[in-house]
N, C-alpha and C positions, 0 to 999 in steps of 0.2 A: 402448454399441454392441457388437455382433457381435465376433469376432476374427476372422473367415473372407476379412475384406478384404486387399486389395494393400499399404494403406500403413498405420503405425501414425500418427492426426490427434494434437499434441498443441497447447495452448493455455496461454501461458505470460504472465502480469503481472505487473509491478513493483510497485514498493511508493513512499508518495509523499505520504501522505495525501488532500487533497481533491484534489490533483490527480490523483484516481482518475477524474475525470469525462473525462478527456482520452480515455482508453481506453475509458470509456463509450460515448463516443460513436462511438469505430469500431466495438466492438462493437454497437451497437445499425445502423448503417449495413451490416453482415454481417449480420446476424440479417435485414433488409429483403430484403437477397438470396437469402439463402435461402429466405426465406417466398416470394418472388416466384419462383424455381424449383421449390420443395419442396410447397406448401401455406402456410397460413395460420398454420397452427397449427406449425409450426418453430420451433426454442429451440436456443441456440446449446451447450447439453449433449444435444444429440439426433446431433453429427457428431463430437464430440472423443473420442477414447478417453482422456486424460489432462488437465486443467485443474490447471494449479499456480500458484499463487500469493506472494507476501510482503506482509504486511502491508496496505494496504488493497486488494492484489493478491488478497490471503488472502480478506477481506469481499468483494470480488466473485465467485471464487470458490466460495464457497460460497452465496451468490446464487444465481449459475447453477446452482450442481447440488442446487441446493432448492426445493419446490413453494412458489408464491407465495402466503402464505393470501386474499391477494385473490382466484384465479383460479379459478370454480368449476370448471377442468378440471382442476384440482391441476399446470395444467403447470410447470416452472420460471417462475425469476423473466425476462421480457424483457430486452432490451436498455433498450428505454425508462425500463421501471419503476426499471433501475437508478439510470439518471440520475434521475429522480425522485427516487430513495431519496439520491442525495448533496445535492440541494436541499432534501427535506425535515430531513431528520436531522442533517446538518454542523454546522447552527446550535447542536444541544441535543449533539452529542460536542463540539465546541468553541467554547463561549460565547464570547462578548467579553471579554475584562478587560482594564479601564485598564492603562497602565503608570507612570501618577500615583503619586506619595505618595498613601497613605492619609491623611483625616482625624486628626489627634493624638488623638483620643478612640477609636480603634481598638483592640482586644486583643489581635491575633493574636501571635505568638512572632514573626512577622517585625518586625512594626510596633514591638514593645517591643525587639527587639535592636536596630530599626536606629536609633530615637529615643536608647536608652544609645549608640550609635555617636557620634551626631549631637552629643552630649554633652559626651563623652568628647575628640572634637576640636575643640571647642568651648573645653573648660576648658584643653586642652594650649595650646593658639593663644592663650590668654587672653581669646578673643571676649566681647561682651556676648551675650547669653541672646535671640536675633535669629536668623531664618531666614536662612540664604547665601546669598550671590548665586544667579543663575540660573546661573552655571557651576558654582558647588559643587555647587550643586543639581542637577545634569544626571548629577554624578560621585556622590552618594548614592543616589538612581536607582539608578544600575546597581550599587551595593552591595549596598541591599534586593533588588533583581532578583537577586543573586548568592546572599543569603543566601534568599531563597526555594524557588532551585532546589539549594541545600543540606539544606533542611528538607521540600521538595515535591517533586509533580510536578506538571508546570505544569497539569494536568488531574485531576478525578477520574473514574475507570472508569465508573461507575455508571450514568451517562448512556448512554453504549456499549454494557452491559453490556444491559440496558433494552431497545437496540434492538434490536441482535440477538435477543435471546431473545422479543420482540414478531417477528421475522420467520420464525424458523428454529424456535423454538419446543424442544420439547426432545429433537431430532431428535440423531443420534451419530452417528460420524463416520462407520462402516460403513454408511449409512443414504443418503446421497448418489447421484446420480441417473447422474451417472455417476463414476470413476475423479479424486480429486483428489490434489494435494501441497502441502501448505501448509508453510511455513518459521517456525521459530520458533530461539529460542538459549536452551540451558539454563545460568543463570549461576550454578547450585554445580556443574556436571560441566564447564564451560566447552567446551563443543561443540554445535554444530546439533543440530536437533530437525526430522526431517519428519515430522510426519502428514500418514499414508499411509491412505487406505481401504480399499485392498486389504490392507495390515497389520492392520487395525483385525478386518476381516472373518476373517482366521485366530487372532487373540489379543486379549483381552478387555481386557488391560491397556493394550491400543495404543487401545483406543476410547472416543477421550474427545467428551464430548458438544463440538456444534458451537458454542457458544457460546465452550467453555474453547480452544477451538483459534483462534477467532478472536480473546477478547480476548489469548491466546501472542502471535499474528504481531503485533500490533496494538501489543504494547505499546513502544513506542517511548522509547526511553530520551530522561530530565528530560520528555518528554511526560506521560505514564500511567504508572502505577507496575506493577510486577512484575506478571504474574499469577500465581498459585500455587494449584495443587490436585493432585488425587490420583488415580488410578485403582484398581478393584481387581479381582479374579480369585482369588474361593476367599478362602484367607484371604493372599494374594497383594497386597502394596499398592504403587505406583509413583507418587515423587512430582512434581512437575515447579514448577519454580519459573522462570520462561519470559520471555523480551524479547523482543523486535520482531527478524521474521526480519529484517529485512534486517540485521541486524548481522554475518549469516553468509551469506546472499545475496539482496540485494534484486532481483536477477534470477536469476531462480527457473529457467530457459531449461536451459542444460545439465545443473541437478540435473533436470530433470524429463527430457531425452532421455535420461541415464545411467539411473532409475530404469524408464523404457519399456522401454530396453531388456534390463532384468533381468528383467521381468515378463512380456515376451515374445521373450526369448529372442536376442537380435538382437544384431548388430553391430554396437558402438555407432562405430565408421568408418565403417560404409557409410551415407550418409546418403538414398541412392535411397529407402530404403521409409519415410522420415519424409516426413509433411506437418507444419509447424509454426508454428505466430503466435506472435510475442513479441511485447508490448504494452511502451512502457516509458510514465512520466508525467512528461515532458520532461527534460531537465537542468540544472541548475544551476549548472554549471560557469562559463559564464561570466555571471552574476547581476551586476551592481554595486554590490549593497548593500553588499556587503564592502569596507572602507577598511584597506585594507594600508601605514600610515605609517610601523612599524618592527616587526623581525621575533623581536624578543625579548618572545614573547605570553604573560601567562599563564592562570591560568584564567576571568580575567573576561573577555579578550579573546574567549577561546577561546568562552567558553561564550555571551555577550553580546556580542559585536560589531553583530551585528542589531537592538538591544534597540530601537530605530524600529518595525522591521516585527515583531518576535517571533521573528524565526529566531535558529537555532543553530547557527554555523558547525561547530562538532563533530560534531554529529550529522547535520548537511547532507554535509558532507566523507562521513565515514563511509556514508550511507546510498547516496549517490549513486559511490562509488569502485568499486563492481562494474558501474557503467555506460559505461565509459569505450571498452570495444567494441562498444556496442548502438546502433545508429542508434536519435535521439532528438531531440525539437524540443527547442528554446532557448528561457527563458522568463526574464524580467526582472523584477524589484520586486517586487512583495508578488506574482506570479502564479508565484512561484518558491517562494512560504510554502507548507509540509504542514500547517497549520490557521487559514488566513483564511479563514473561513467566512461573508463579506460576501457578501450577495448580488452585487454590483457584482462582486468575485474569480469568483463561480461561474459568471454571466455568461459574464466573461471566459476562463473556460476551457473552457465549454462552446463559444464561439465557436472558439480555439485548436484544437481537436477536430475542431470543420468544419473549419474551415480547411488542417488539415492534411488532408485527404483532398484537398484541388483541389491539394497540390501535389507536383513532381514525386518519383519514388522516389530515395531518396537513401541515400548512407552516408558512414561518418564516416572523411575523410583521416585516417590514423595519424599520419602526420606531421605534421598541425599541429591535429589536436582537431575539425575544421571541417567539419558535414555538408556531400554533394557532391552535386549529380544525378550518378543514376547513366543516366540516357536523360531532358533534358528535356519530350517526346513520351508519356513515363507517369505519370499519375498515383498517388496511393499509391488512389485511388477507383476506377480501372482495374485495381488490381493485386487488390484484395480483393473485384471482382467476379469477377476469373478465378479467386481464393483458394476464391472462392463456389462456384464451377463443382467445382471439382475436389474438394471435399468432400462434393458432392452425388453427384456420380460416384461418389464412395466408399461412400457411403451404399447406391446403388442396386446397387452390386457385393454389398454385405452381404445385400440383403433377396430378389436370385436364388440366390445360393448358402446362403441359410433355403431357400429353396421348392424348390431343390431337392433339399432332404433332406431 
């Protein structure tokens, strides 16, 4: 967009995994409003001057501000397309896997540790050479679970990797349609990581192709493992060895107004000349999966509490604790997982996503955690039509003061 406008637009999403569909789905309900004001052909990087993201905040992100290869007008990716792209692809970034014992004829390093495990307390107890009860067995489970995410991640890249680079292709970060910020954490300098496009665009070392920048935000710690590669500039080389923004901030919100406002120049107190959307992908905070019976947890707790549904209380904690001031919907049981990628789950969030447009604008009482209407009389579908208005208004401020210079 222009910079000749009244307000600086910026577009900010959380991180969450498949519950990226949530925010899909307002987005793609804005993107209708617009095209119904604007034309048809409207894309929701056509009104934002900045789009930041975390983690699968980041993979939308860069979505929008890349040309779709399906679209013969090369315009960015839809609203729609996106949801599409988390029902197509969710299934192949996070397959199913049992969380049964393996077969005893198995190979893996887990299967042979946890079998000499099974052994080992075997021959101590004195047992006969006989599978355990189904209670033992419930607590071997989560041993092998425990030693796999010692040896793994519960994912490999590749599938990810694949997808991205089947969308975006081998496009760089300077190369984006308009202005993004994607979050990532470097874990040998132990500090955030933003790619920046507009950084990208001044130094060669900051431009790294849009694949390595998504599977950074993405990778999600015991999820996917590290990503790591290199930039270079001359004989200039910059390594980055990178985890899942949200470990530095899964709400991307105020690092993108702070960096807005360095880029142009602005106030970052005065909030008059922001327009601003933050997306979040519900919270989890109050989930029930978690059974809190005594409070001296250790790492199996910690890591494995979930081991039902697949989640990670550590990593759930963590990703979701910079959400704690973002009005956010509440979401229960496995619709609370960042990789249940059951169709029935995707459904299900896709519904959530409507749903939360019919209902009214809310925020979250500080004092007891509990979103509130803030006017039951508004909807949040009321409010991102007037959202819609005033970005176009923006738009059309831009394209007289082009003509008339």
């Amino acid at each position: 967009m222009a910079s000749e406008g009244k307000l600086t637009t910026i577009l900010s999403i959380d991180g969450g995994g498949v519950r990226g569909l949530i925010p899909a789905a307002i987005l793609a309900f804005l993107e209708s409003q617009l095209q119904k004001l604007d034309g048809e052909d409207a894309r929701i990087a056509d009104y934002f001057d900045f789009i930041a993201g975390t983690s699968t905040g980041g993979l939308v992100t860069t979505l929008l501000s890349c040309p779709d290869p399906q679209d013969p007008q090369n315009r960015p990716f839809s609203g729609e397309n996106i949801i599409k792209f988390y029902h197509e692809e969710s299934p192949i970034i996070f397959p199913k896997k049992s969380t049964e014992l393996k077969p005893s004829g198995a190979e893996s390093k887990v299967d042979i540790a946890a079998k000499e495990l099974v052994k080992a307390i075997m021959e101590e107890e004195g047992t006969s050479a006989r599978l355990p009860s189904s209670d033992w067995l419930k607590w071997v489970e989560k041993i092998v679970k425990f030693l796999e995410f010692l040896m793994y991640s519960k994912y490999d890249d590749k599938p990810l990797k694949d997808v991205i680079q089947d969308k975006v292709g081998d496009r760089k970060l300077r190369e984006t349609l308009t202005n993004v910020l994607i979050t990532s954490f470097n874990v040998q300098l132990l500090q955030p990581k933003v790619f920046s496009s507009l950084k990208a665009s001044r130094d060669d070392l900051e431009d790294a192709s849009l694949v390595d920048v998504c599977l950074s935000t993405s990778a999600a710690p015991l999820y996917l493992p590290l990503h790591i590669f290199e930039t270079t500039s001359g004989d200039k080389i910059e390594n980055f060895y990178m985890t899942d923004g949200g470990v530095a901030a899964n709400n991307p919100t105020l690092l993108a107004i702070t960096e807005a406002s360095k880029e142009r120049n602005l106030d970052i107190m005065d909030c008059s000349n922001l327009l601003v959307l933050s997306l979040g992908t519900g919270s989890t905070k109050r989930n029930t999966h978690i059974h809190v019976t005594y409070s001296d947890w250790g790492p199996i707790e910690w890591l494995l509490q979930g081991l039902g549904d697949g989640s990670i209380p550590l990593v759930t904690d963590l990703m979701d604790a910079s959400d704690a001031m973002v009005d956010t919907d509440s979401l229960e049981n496995t619709e609370a997982s960042m990789d249940d990628s059951s169709e029935q789950n995707l459904n299900n969030l896709d519904k959530i996503g409507n749903d939360l447009l019919k209902m009214p604008v809310s925020a979250v009482n500080l004092e007891t955690g509990l979103l509130e209407p803030i006017d039951e009389k508004v909807t949040n579908e009321a409010a991102l039509i007037d959202f819609a208005t005033k970005l176009v208004a923006e738009r059309n401020r831009r394209r007289q003061a082009q003509c008339s210079t």
